[in-house]
C-alpha positions as CSV (number, residue, x, y, z in Angstrom):
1,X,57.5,-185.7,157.5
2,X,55.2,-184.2,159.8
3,X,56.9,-180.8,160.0
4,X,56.4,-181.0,156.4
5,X,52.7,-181.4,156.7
6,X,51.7,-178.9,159.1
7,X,53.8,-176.4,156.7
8,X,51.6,-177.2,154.1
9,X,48.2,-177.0,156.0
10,X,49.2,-173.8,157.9
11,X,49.1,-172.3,154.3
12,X,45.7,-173.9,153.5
13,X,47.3,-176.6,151.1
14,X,46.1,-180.6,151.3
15,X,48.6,-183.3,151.3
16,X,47.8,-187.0,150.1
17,X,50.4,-189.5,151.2
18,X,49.8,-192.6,149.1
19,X,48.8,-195.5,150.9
20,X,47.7,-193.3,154.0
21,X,45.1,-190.5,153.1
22,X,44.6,-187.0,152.5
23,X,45.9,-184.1,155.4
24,X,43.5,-180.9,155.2
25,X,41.8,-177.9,156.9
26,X,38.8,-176.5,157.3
27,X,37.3,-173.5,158.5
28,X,34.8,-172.7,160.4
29,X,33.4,-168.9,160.6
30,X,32.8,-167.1,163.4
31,X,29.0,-167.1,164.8
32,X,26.6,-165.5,167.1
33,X,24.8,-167.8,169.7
34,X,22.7,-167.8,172.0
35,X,24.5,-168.8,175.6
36,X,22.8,-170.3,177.3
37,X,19.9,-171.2,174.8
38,X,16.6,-168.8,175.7
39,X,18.5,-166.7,178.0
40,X,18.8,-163.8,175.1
41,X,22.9,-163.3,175.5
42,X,24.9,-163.3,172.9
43,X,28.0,-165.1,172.2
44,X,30.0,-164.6,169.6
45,X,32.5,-167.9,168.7
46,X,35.8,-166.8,167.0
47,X,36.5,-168.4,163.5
48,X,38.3,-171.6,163.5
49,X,40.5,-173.6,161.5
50,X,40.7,-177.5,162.0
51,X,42.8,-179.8,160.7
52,X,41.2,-182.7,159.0
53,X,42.7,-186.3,157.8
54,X,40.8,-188.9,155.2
55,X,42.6,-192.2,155.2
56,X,43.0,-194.2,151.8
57,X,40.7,-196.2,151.0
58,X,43.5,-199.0,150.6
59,X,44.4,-198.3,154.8
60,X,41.0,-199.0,155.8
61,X,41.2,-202.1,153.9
62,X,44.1,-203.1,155.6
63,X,42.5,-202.1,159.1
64,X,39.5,-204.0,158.2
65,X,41.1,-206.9,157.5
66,X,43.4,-207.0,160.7
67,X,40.5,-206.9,163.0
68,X,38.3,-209.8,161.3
69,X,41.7,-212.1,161.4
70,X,42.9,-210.9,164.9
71,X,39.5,-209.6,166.4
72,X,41.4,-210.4,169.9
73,X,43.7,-207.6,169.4
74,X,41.0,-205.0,169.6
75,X,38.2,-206.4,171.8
76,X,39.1,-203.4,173.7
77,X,40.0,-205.5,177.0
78,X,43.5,-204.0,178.0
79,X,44.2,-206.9,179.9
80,X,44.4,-209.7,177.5
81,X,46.5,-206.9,175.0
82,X,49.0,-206.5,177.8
83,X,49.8,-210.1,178.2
């Protein structure tokens, strides 16, 4: 499944799995900065692409849910998760 993703987004396609969310890309061009800020040298960023994921509305339901009935679970103390 995931092979079959990243096909898709290496050629700039979106893919919604239902139930999870939406797999996409963006780009972000190349700029010219300032390094360091004030110091007048240039820097020129390369452009970018990022991947980019949007759960389903439906998963953060589920998420939401999970954590007010078992709040325990994600108190974020490792030590009462490992026992």
């Amino acid at each position: 499944m995931f092979e079959i993703i990243a096909q898709a987004l290496s050629r700039g396609e979106s893919v919604d799995v239902a139930g999870l969310g939406v797999f996409s890309t963006y780009k972000t061009p190349a700029q010219v900065v300032e390094d360091p800020p004030g110091s007048g040298r240039k820097t020129i960023t390369l452009p970018t692409i990022e991947p980019d994921f949007e759960p389903d509305p439906k998963l953060i339901k589920i998420i939401v849910e999970e954590i007010q009935q078992h709040p325990e679970l994600f108190s974020g103390d490792e030590t009462e998760a490992e026992e």
